[in-house]
C-alpha positions in Angstrom: 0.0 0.0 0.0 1.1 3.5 -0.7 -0.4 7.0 0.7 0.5 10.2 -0.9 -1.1 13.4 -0.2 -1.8 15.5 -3.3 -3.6 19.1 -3.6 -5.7 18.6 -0.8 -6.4 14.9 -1.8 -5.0 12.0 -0.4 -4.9 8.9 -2.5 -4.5 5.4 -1.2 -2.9 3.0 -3.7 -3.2 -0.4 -2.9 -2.4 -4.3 -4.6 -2.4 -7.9 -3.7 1.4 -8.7 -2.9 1.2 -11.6 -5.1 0.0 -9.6 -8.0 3.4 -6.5 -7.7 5.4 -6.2 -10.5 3.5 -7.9 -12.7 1.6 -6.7 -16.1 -1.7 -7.7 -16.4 -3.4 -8.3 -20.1 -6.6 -9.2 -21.3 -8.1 -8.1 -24.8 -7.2 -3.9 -25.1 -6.9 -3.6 -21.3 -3.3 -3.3 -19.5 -2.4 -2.9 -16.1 1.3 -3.0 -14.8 1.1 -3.2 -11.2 4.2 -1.3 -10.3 5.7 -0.9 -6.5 6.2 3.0 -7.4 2.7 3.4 -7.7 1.4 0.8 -5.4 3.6 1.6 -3.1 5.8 -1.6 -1.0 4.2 -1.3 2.7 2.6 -4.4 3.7 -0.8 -3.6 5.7 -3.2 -5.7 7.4 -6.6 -5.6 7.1 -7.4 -3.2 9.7 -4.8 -0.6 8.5 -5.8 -0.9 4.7 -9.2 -0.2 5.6 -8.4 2.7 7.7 -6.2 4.3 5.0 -9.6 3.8 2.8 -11.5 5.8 5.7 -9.3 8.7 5.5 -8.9 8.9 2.1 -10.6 11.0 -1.1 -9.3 8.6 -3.9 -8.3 5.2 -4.2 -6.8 2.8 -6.7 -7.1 -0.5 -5.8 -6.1 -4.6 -7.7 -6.2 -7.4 -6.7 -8.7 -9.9 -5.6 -8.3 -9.4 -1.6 -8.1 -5.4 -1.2 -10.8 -5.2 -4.2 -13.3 -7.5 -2.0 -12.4 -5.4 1.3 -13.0 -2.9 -0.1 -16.6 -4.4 -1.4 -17.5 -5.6 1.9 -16.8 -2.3 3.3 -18.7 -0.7 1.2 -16.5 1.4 -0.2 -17.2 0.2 -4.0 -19.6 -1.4 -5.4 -19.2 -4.6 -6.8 -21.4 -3.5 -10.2 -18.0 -0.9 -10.9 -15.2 -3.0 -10.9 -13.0 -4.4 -13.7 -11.5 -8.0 -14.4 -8.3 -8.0 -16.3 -7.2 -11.9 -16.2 -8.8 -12.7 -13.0 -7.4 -10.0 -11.3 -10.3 -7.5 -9.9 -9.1 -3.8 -10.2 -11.4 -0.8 -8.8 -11.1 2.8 -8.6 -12.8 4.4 -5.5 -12.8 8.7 -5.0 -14.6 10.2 -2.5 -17.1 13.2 -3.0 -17.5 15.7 -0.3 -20.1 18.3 0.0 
């Protein structure tokens, strides 16, 4: 997981450890699942989902953060992507 703080928005960026560094490709769509952007921290559960709490946008693979994310309703399953398996959602944030 990575958190970087942009503009007055923070972003959470967050993959499946199995899935770093690897390029995912299925018909047009490609996803490379770099540590820059995903960042390197390993997180449990609790910590991942607090990062999602606090944050305005998030950019999520992978099967197990994607379905935390699910459960706690923070997406919703209708608005996610599948590129080889792999679930991949984007989550921001609107604030009144």
């Amino acid at each position: 997981m990575k958190v970087v703080s942009v503009n007055g928005e923070v972003l959470v960026s967050a993959a499946d450890r199995n899935i770093l560094n690897k390029n995912l490709r299925e018909g047009k769509l490609h996803l490379k699942v770099d540590e820059e952007f995903y960042g390197n921290v390993t997180v449990n559960d609790e910590t991942f989902l607090s990062a999602l709490n606090m944050c305005t946008i998030a950019n999520l693979v992978g099967n197990h953060v994607v379905d935390m994310a699910i459960e706690h309703e923070f997406v919703d399953p209708e608005n996610i992507i599948t590129i080889c398996g792999v679930k991949h959602a984007q989550y921001a944030k609107l604030l009144e």
